[in-house]
KEFITOR-799542 format. One record per residue (C-alpha): residue in three letters; chain; z, x, y. Coordinates in pm, 1 decimal. Last residue first. Layout:
# KEFITOR-799542
<site><resn>ala</resn><chain>A</chain><pz>Z</pz><px>X</px><py>Y</py></site>
...
//
This chain:
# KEFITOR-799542
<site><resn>unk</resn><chain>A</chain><pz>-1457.3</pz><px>-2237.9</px><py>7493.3</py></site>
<site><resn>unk</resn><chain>A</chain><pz>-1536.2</pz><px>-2133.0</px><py>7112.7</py></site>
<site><resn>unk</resn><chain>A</chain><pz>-1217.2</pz><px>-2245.1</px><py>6901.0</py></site>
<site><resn>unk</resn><chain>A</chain><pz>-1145.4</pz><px>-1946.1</px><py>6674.2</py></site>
<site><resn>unk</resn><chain>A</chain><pz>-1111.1</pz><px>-2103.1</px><py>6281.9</py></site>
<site><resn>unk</resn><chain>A</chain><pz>-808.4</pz><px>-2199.3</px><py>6174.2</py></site>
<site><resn>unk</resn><chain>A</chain><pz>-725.2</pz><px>-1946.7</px><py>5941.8</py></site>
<site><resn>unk</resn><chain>A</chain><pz>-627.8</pz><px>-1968.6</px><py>5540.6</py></site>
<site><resn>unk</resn><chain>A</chain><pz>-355.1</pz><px>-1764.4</px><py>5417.8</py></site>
<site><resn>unk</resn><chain>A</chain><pz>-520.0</pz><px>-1487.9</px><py>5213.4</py></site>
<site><resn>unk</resn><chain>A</chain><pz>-556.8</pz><px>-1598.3</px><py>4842.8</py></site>
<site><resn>unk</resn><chain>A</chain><pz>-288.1</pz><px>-1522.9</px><py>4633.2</py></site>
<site><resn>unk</resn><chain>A</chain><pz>-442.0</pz><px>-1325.1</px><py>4335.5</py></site>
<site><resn>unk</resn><chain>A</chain><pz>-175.2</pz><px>-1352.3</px><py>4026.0</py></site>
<site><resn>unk</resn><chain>A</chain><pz>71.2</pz><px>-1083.3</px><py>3963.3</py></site>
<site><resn>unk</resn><chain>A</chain><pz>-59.5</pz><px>-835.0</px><py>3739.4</py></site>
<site><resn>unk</resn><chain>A</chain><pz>53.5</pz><px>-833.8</px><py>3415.3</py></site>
<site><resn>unk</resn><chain>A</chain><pz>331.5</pz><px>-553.8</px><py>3283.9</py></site>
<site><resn>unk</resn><chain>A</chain><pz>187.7</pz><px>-263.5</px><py>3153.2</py></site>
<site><resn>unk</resn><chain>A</chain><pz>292.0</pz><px>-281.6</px><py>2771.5</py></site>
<site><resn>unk</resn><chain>A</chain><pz>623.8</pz><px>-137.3</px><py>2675.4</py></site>
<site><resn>unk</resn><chain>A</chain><pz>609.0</pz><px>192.8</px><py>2525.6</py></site>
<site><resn>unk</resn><chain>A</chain><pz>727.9</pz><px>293.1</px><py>2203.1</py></site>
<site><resn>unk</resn><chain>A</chain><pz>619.0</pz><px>613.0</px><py>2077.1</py></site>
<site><resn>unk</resn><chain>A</chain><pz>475.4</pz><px>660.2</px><py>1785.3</py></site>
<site><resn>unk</resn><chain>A</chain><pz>786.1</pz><px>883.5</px><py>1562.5</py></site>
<site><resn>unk</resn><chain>A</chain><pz>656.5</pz><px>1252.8</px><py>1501.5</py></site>
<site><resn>unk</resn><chain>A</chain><pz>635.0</pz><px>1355.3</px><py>1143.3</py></site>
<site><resn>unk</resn><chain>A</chain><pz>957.8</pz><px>1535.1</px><py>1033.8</py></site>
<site><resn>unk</resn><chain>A</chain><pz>1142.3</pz><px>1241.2</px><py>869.9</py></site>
<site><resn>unk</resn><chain>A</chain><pz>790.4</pz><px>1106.3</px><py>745.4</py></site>
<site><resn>unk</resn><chain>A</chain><pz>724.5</pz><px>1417.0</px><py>537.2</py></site>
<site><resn>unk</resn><chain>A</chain><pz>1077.1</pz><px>1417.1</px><py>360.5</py></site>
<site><resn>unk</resn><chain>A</chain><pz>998.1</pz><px>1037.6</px><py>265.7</py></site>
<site><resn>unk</resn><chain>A</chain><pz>661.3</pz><px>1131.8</px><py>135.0</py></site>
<site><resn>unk</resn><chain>A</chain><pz>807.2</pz><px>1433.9</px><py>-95.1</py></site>
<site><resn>unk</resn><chain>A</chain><pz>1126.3</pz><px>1197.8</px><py>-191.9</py></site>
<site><resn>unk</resn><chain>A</chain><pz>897.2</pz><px>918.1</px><py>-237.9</py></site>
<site><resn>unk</resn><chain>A</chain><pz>693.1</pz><px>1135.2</px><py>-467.4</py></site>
<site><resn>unk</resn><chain>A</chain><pz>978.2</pz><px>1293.1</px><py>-672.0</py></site>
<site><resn>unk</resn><chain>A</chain><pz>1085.2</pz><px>964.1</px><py>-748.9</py></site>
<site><resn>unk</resn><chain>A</chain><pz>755.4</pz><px>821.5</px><py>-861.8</py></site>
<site><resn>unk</resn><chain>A</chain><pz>704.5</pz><px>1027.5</px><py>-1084.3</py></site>
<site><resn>unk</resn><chain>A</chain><pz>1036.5</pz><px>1061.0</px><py>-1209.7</py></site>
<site><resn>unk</resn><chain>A</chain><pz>1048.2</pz><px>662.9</px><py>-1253.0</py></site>
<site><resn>unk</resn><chain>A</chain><pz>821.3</pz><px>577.3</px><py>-1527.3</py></site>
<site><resn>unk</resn><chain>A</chain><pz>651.2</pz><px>201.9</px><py>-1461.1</py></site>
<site><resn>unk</resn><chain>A</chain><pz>590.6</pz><px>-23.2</px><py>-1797.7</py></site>
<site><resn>unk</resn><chain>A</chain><pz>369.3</pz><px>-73.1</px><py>-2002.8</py></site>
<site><resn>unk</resn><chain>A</chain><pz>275.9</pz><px>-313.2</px><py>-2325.2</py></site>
<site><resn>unk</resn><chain>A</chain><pz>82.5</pz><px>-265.9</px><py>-2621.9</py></site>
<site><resn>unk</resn><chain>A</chain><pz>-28.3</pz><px>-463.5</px><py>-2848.9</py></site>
<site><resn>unk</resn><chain>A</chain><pz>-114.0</pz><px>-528.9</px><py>-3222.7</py></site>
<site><resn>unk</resn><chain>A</chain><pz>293.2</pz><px>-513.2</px><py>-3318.8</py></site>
<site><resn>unk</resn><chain>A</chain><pz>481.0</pz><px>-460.4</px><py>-2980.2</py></site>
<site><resn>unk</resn><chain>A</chain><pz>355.5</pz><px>-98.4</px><py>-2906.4</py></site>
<site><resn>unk</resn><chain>A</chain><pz>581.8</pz><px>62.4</px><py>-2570.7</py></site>
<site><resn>unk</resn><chain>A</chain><pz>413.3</pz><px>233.3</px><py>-2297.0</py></site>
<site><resn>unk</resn><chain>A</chain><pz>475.6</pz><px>439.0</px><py>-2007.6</py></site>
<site><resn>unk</resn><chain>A</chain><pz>330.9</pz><px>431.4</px><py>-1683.0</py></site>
<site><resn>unk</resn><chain>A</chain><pz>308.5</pz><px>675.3</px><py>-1363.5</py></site>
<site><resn>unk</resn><chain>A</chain><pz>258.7</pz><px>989.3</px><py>-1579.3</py></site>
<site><resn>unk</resn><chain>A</chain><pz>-65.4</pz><px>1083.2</px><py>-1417.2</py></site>
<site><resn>unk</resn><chain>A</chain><pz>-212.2</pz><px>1053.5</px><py>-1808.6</py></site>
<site><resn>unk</resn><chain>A</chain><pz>-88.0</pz><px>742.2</px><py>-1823.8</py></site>
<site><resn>unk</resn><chain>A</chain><pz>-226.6</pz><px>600.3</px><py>-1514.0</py></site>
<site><resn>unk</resn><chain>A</chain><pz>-543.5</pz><px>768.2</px><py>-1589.5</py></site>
<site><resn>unk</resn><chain>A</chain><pz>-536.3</pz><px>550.4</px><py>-1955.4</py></site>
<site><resn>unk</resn><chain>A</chain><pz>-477.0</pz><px>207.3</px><py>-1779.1</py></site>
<site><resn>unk</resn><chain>A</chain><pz>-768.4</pz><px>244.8</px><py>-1535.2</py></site>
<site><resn>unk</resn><chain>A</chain><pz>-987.5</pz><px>279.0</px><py>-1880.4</py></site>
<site><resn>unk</resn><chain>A</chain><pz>-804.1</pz><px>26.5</px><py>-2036.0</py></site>
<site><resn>unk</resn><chain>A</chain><pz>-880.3</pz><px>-212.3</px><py>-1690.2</py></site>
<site><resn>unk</resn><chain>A</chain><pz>-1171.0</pz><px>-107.4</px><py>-1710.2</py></site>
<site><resn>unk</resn><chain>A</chain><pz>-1239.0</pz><px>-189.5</px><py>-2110.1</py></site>
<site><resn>unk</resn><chain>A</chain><pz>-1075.0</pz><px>-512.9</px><py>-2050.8</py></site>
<site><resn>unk</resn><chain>A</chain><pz>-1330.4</pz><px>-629.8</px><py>-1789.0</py></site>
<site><resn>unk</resn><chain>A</chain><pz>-1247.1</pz><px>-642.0</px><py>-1412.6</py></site>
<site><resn>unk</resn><chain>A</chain><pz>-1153.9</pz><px>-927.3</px><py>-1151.5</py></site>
<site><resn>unk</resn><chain>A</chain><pz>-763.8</pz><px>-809.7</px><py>-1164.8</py></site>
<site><resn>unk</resn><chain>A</chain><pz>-479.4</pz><px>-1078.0</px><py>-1203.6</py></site>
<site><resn>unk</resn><chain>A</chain><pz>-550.2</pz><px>-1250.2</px><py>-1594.7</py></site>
<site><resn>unk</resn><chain>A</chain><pz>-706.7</pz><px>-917.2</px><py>-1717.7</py></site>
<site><resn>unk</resn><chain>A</chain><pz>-354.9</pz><px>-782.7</px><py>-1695.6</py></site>
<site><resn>unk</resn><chain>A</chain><pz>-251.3</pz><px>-972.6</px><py>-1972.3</py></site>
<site><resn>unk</resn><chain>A</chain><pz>-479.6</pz><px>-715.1</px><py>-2257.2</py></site>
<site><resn>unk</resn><chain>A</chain><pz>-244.8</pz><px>-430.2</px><py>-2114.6</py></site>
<site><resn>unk</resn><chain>A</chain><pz>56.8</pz><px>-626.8</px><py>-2244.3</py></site>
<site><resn>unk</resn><chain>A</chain><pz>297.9</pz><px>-657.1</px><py>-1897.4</py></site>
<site><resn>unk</resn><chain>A</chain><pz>674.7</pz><px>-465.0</px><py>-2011.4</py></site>
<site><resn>unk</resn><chain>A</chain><pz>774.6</pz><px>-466.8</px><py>-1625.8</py></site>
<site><resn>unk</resn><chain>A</chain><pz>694.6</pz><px>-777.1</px><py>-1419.2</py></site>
<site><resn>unk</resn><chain>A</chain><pz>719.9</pz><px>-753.0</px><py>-1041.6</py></site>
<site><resn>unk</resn><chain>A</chain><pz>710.5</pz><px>-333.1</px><py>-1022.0</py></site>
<site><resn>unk</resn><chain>A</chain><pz>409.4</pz><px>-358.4</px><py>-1317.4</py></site>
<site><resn>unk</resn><chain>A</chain><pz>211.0</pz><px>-576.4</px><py>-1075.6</py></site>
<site><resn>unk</resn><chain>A</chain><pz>236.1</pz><px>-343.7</px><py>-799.9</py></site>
<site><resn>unk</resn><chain>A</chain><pz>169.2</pz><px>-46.2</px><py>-1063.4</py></site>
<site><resn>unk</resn><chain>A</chain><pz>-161.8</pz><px>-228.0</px><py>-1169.1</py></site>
<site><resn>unk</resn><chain>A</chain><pz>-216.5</pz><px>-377.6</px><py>-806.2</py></site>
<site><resn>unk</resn><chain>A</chain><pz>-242.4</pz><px>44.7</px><py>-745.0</py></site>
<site><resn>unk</resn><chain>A</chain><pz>-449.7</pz><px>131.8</px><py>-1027.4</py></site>
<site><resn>unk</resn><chain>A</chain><pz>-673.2</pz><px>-189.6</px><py>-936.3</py></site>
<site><resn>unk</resn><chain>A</chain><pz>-727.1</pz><px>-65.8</px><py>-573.3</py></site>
<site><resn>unk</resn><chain>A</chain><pz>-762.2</pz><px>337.3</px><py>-664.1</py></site>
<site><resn>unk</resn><chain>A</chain><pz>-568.5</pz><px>597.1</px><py>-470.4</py></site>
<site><resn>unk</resn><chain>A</chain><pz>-290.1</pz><px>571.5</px><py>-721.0</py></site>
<site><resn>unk</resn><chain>A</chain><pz>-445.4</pz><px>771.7</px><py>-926.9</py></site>
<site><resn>unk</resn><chain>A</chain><pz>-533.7</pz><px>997.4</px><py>-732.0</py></site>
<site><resn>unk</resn><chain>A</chain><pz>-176.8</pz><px>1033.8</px><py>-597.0</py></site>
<site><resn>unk</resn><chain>A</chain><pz>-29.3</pz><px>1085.4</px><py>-871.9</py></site>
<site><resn>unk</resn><chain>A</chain><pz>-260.0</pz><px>1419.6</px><py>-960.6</py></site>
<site><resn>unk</resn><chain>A</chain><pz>-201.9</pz><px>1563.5</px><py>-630.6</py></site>
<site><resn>unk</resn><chain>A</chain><pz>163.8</pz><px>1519.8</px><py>-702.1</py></site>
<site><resn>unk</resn><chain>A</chain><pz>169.1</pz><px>1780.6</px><py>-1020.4</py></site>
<site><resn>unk</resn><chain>A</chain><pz>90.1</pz><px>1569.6</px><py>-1350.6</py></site>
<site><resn>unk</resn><chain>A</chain><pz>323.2</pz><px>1758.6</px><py>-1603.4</py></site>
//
């Protein structure tokens, strides 16, 4: 079993990751359709496909000549519930409100000025 190290490497990659994003929208995509959202050949996109697999992220289902994938859930689970346990101990940012803006520059009241006698 791919421990979480594993996941994440695979998911550390752009098309691996629009892989899964596109999987999320549209379970059951045919590995030979994904060629149609991701500016790479087939053979990358197989290749991406196969470390995917083999991090347990996607499973896969032949329909005659092709096959077609589809997101696993445990892996993903027991990630979000690792990540989501992380964030509830990790320090919230702290809100602060911006400074405020300085009033604007009033110029001094003008003077009149001293009459010579």
């Amino acid at each position: 079993m791919p421990d979480e190290i594993d996941i994440l490497r695979a998911l550390a990659h752009p098309v691996r990751w629009g892989i899964l994003t596109r999987l999320a929208a549209e379970p059951g995509i045919c590995a030979c359709d994904f060629t149609e959202f991701f500016d790479v050949s087939q053979p990358t996109i197989s290749a991406h496909l196969k470390v995917l697999r083999e991090a347990g992220l996607v499973a896969t289902q032949r329909r005659g000549t092709t096959i077609c994938y589809t997101l696993t859930h445990d892996p993903l689970a027991r990630l979000a519930t690792r990540l989501s346990g992380m964030a509830a101990t990790a320090s919230a940012p702290s809100v602060t409100a911006p400074p405020a803006p300085a009033p604007p520059a009033t110029a001094p009241p003008a003077t009149a000025p001293a009459s010579v006698a």
